[in-house]
ROVEXMAR-563671 format. One line per field, with one value per residue: residue in three letters; x, y, z of N, C-alpha, C, O in turn. Coordinates in steps of 0.05 Angstrom, whole numbers. Atoms other than C-alpha are relative to their C-alpha. Example, Ala and Ser with C-alpha at 12.3 -4.5 7.8 and 13.67 -1.06 7.14 Angstrom:
% ROVEXMAR-563671
lumse <- (ALA, SER)
n_X <- (18, -16)
n_Y <- (-24, -24)
n_Z <- (0, -1)
ca_X <- (246, 273)
ca_Y <- (-90, -21)
ca_Z <- (156, 143)
c_X <- (18, -15)
c_Y <- (24, 22)
c_Z <- (0, 14)
o_X <- (39, -5)
o_Y <- (24, 44)
o_Z <- (13, 18)
% end
This chain:
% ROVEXMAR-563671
lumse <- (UNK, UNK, UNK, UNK, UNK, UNK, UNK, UNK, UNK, UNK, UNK, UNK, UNK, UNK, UNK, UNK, UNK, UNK, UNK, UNK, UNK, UNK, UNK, UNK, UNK, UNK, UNK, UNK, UNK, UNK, UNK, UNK, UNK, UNK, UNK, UNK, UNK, UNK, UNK, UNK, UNK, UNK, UNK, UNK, UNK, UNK, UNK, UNK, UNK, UNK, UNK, UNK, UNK, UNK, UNK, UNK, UNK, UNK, UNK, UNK, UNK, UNK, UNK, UNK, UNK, UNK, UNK, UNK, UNK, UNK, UNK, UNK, UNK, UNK, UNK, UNK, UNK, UNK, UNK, UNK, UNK, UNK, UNK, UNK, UNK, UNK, UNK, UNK, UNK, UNK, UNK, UNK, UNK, UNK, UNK, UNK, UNK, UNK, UNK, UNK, UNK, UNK, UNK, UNK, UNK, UNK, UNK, UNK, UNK, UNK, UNK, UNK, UNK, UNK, UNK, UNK, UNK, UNK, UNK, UNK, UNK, UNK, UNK, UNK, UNK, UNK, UNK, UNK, UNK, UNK, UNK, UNK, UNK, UNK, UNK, UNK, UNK, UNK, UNK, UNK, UNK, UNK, UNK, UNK, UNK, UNK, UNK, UNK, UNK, UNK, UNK, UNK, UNK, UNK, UNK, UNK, UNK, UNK, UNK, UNK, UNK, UNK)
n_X <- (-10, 22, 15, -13, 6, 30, -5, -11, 11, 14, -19, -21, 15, 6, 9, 17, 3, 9, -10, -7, -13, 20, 33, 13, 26, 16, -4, 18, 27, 3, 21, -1, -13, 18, 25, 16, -15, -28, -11, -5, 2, 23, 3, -27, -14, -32, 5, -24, -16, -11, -24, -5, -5, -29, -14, -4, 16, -26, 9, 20, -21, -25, -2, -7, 11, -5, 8, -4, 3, 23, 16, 19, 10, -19, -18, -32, 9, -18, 22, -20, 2, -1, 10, 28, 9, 27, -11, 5, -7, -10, -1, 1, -34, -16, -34, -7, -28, 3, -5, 6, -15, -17, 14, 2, 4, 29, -8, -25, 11, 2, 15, 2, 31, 6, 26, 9, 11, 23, -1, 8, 20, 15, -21, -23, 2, -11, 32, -9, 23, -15, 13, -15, -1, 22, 33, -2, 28, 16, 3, 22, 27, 20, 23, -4, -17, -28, -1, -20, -11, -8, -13, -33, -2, 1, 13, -18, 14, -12, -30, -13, 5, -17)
n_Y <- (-11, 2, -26, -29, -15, -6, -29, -18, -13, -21, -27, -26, -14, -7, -21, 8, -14, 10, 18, -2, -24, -26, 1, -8, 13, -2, 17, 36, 1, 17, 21, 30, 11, 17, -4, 16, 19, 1, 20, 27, 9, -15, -26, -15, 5, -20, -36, -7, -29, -8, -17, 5, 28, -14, -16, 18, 8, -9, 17, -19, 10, 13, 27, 33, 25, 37, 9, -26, 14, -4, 10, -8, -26, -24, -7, -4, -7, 9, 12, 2, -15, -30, 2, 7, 31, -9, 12, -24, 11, -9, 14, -16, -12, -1, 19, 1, -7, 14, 29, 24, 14, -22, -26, -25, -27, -12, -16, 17, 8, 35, 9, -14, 3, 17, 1, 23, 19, -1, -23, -7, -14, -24, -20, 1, -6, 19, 8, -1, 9, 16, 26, 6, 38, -1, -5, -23, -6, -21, -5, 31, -21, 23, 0, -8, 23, 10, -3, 6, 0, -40, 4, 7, -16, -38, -25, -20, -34, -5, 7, -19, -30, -12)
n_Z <- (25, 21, -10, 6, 31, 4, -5, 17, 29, -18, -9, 29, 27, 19, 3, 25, 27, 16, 10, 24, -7, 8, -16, -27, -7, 23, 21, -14, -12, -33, -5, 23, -21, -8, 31, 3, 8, 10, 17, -14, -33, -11, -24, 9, -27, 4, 18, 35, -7, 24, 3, 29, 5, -8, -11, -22, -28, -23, -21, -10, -24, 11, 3, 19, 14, -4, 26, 30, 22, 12, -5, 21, -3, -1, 22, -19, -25, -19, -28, -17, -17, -11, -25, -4, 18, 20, 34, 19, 26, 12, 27, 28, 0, 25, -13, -19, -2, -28, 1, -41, -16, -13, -27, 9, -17, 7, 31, 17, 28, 0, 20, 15, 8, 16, 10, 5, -11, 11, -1, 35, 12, -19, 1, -23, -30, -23, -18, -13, -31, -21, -19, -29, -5, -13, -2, -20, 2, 1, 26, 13, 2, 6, 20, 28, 18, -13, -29, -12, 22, -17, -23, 3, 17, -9, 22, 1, 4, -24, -8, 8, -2, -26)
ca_X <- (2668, 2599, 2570, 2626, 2622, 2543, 2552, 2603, 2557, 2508, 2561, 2599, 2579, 2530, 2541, 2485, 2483, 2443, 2462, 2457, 2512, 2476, 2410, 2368, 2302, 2269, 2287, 2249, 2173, 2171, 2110, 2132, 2162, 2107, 2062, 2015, 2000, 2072, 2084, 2103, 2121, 2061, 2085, 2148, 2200, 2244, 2254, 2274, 2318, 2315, 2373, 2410, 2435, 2511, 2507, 2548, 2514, 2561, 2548, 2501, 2541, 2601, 2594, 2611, 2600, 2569, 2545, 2554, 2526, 2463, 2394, 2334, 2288, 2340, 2386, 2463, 2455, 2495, 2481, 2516, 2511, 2523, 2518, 2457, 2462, 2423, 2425, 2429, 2410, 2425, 2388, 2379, 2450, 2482, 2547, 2560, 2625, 2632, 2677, 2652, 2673, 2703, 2690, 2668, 2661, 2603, 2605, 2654, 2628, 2592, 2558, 2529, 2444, 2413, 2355, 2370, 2336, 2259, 2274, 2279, 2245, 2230, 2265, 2334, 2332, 2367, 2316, 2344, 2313, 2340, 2332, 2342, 2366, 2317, 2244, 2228, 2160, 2138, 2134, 2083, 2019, 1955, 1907, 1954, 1996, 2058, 2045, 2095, 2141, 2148, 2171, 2240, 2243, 2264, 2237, 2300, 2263, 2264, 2335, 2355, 2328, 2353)
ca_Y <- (-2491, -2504, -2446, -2393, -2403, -2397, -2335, -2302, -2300, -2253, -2207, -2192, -2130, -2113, -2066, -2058, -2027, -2028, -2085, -2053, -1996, -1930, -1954, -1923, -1938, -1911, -1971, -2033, -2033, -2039, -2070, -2127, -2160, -2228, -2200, -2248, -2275, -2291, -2336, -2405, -2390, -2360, -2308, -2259, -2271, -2212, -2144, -2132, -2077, -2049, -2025, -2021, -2090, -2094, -2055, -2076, -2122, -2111, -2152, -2113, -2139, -2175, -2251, -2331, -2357, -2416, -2420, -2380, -2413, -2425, -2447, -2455, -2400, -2356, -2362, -2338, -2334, -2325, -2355, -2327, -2320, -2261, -2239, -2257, -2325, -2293, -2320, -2266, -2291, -2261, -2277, -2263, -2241, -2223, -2247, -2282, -2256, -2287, -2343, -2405, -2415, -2347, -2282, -2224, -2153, -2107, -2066, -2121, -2128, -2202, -2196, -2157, -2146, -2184, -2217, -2290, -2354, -2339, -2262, -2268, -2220, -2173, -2111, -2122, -2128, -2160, -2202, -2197, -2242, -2257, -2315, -2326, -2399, -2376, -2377, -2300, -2308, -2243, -2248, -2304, -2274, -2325, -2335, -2313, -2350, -2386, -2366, -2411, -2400, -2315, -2330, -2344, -2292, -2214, -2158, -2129, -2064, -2057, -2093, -2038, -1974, -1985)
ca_Z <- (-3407, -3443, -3401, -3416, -3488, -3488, -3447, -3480, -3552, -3496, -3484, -3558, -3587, -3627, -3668, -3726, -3794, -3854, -3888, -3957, -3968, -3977, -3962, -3913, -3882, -3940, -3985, -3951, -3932, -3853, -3855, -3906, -3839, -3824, -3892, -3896, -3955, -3982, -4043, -4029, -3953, -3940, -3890, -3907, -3847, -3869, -3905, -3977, -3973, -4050, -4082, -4155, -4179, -4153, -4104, -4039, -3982, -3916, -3854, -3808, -3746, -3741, -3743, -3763, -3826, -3832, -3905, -3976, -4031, -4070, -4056, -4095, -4064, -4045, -4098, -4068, -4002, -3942, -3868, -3810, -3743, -3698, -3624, -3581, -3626, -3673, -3752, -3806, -3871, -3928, -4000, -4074, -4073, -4144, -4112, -4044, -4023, -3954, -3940, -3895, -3839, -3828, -3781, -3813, -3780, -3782, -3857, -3880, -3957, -3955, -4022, -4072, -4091, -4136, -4167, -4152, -4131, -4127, -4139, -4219, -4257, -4195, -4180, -4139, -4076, -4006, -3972, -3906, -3835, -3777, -3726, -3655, -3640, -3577, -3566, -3550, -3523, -3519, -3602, -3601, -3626, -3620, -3676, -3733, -3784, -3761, -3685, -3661, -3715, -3694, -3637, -3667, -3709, -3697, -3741, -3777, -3787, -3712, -3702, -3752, -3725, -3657)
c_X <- (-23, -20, 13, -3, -32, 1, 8, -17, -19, 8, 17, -21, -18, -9, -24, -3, -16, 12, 8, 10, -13, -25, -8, -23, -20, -5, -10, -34, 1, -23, 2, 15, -33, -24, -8, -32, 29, 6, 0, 11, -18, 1, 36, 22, 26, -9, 12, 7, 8, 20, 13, 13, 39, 7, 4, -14, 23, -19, -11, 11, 24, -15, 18, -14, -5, -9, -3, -3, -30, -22, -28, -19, 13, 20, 31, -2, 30, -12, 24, -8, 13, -3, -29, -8, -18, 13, -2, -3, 0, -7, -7, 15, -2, 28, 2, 28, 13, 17, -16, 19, 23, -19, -4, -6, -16, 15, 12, -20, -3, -15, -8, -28, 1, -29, 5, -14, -30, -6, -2, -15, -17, 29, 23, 2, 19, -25, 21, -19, 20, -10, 11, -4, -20, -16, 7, -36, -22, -13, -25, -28, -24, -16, 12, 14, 25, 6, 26, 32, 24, 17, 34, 13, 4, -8, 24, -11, 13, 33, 19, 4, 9, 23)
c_Y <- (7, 35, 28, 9, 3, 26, 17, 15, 28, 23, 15, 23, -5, 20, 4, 29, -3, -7, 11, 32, 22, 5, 17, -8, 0, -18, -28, 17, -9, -23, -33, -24, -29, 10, -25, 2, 0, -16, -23, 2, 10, 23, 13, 7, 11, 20, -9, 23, 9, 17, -8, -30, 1, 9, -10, -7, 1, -17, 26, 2, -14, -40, -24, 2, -22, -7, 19, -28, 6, -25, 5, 25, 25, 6, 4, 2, 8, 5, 10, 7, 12, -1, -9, -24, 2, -10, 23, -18, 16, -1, 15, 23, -2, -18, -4, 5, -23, -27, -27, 1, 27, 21, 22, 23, 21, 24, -12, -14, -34, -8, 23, -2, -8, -10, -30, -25, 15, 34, 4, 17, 24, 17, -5, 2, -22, -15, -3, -9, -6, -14, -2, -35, -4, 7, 23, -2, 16, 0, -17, 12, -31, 9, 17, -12, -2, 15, -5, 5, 29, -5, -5, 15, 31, 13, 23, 29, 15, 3, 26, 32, 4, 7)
c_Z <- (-19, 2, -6, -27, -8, 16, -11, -33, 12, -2, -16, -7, -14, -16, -26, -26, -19, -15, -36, -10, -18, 2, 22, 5, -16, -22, 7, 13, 25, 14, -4, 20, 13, -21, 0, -25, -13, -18, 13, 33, 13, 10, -7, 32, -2, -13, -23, -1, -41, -6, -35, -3, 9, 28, 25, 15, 22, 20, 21, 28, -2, 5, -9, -27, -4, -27, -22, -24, -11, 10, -9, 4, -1, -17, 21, 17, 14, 28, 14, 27, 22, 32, 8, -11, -6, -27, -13, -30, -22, -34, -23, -4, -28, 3, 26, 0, 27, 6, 26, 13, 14, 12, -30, 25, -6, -21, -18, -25, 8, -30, -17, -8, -21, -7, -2, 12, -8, -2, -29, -7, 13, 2, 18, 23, 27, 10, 21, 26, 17, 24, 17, 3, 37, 0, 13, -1, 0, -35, -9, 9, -8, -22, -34, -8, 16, 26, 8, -13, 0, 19, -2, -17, 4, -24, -4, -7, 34, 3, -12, 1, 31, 1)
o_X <- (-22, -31, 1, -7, -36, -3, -6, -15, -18, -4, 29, -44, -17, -31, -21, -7, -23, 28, 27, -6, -19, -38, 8, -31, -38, -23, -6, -37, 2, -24, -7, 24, -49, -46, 10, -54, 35, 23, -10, 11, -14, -16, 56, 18, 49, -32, 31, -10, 30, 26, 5, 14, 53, 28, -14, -29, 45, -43, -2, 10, 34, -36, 39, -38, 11, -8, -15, 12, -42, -16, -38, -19, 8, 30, 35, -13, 53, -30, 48, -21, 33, -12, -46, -30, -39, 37, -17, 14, -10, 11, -11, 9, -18, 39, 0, 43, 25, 6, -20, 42, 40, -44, 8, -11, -15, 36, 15, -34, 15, -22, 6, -31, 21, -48, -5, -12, -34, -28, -16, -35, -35, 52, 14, 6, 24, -47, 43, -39, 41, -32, 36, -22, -26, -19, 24, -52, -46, -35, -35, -38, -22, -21, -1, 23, 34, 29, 43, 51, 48, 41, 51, 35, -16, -8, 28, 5, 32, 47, 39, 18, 15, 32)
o_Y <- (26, 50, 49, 32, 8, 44, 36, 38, 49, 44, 36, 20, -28, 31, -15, 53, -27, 8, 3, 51, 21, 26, 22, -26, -17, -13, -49, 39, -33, -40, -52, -44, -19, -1, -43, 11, 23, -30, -25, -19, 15, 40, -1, 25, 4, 26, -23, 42, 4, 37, -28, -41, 20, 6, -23, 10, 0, -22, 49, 23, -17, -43, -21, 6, -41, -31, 40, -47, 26, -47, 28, 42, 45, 29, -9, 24, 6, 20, 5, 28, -1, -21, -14, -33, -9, -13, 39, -32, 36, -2, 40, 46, -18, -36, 17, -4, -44, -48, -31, 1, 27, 21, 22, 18, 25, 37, -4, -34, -49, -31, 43, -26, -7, 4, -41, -21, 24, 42, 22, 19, 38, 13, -5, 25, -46, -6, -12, 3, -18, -7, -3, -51, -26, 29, 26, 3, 11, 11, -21, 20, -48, 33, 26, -28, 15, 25, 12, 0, 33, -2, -7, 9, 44, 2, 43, 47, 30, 23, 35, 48, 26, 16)
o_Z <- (-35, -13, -9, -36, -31, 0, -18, -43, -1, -6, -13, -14, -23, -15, -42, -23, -16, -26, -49, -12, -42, 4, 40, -11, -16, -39, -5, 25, 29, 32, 8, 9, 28, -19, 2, -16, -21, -7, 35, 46, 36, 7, -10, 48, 5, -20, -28, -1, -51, 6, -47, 19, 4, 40, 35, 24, 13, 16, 19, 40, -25, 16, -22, -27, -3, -30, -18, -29, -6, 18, -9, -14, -15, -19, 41, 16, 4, 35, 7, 29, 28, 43, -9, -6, 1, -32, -1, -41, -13, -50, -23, -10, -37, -8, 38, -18, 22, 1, 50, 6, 32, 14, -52, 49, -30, -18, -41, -22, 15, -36, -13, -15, -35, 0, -21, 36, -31, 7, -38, 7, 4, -5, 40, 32, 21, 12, 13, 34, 11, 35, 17, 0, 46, -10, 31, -19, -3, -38, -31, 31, -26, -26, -53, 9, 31, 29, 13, 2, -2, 15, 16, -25, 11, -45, 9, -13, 39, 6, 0, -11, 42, 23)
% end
C-alpha cells in the first residue's frame, strides 16, 4: 500500500502556472534563484515574483495544504505540497487564503501579495521556492554555499518556464 501511494504522487499531473495572476517572466529576477549573499539566510532559495500589493497569488499546480499562517521571516505564508512530492512555499503574502489541510487546484486563488514578515518596507512581492522531499543530485554544486542544501531545492524560474 506504502508503495502505491508513494508512486502515485510521481504520476499526478503537473500542471504549472505563474503563481502570481498576470505576472509574467518579466516580474522576478531569474538570477535571484541561490543569490549569494542573502540577508539573514545567506543564500536566496526562491524567486520574488513582483507585483501590485493585493494582487491574486493562485497555486502554480494543484496540491495539499499543509500550512497557512504566519511566520516571522515570511510573514503569511502558505506550505503545500504538490506532484513529484515537491513543497511550494508561498511568503510575504498580504492575505493567506488557503485552507489547511485541503486540495487546491492549479490557478485556485491561495493568497494575495504582500509585504509581510521580513518583506516590510520593500516593494511587494511573492517570494516563491520550492522543495523536493528528494535529494536531486545532479543540483549539488561543490565549493559553493549551502552545497548540500541545493540539492533539495528546484529553481522556480526553470520549474516555471517549462
Amino acid at each position: 500500500m506504502c508503495s502505491v501511494v508513494f508512486s502515485f504522487g510521481f504520476i499526478l499531473p503537473e500542471k504549472k502556472q505563474i503563481p502570481v495572476q498576470g505576472a509574467s517572466i518579466h516580474d522576478w529576477n531569474a538570477n535571484s534563484f541561490w543569490y549569494y549573499p542573502w540577508g539573514r539566510s545567506r543564500v536566496h532559495r526562491g524567486l520574488d515574483i513582483f507585483a501590485q500589493q493585493g494582487t491574486p497569488v493562485v497555486a502554480p499546480t494543484g496540491g495539499f495544504v499543509l500550512f497557512n499562517g504566519n511566520i516571522k521571516m515570511g510573514g503569511n505564508v502558505v506550505f503545500m505540497i504538490g506532484p513529484k512530492w515537491r513543497f511550494h512555499y508561498f511568503a510575504h503574502l498580504d492575505k493567506a487564503q488557503a485552507h489547511r489541510f485541503g486540495f487546491v487546484d492549479a490557478g485556485q486563488q491561495i493568497g494575495t501579495v504582500g509585504t509581510s514578515g521580513n518583506a516590510k518596507g520593500k516593494p511587494p512581492h511573492l517570494h516563491y521556492s520550492i522543495r523536493s522531499v528528494f535529494p536531486q543530485f545532479w543540483h549539488y554544486k561543490a565549493n559553493t554555499i549551502a552545497a548540500w542544501d541545493r540539492m533539495f531545492y528546484v529553481n522556480p524560474d526553470k520549474f516555471l518556464r517549462s
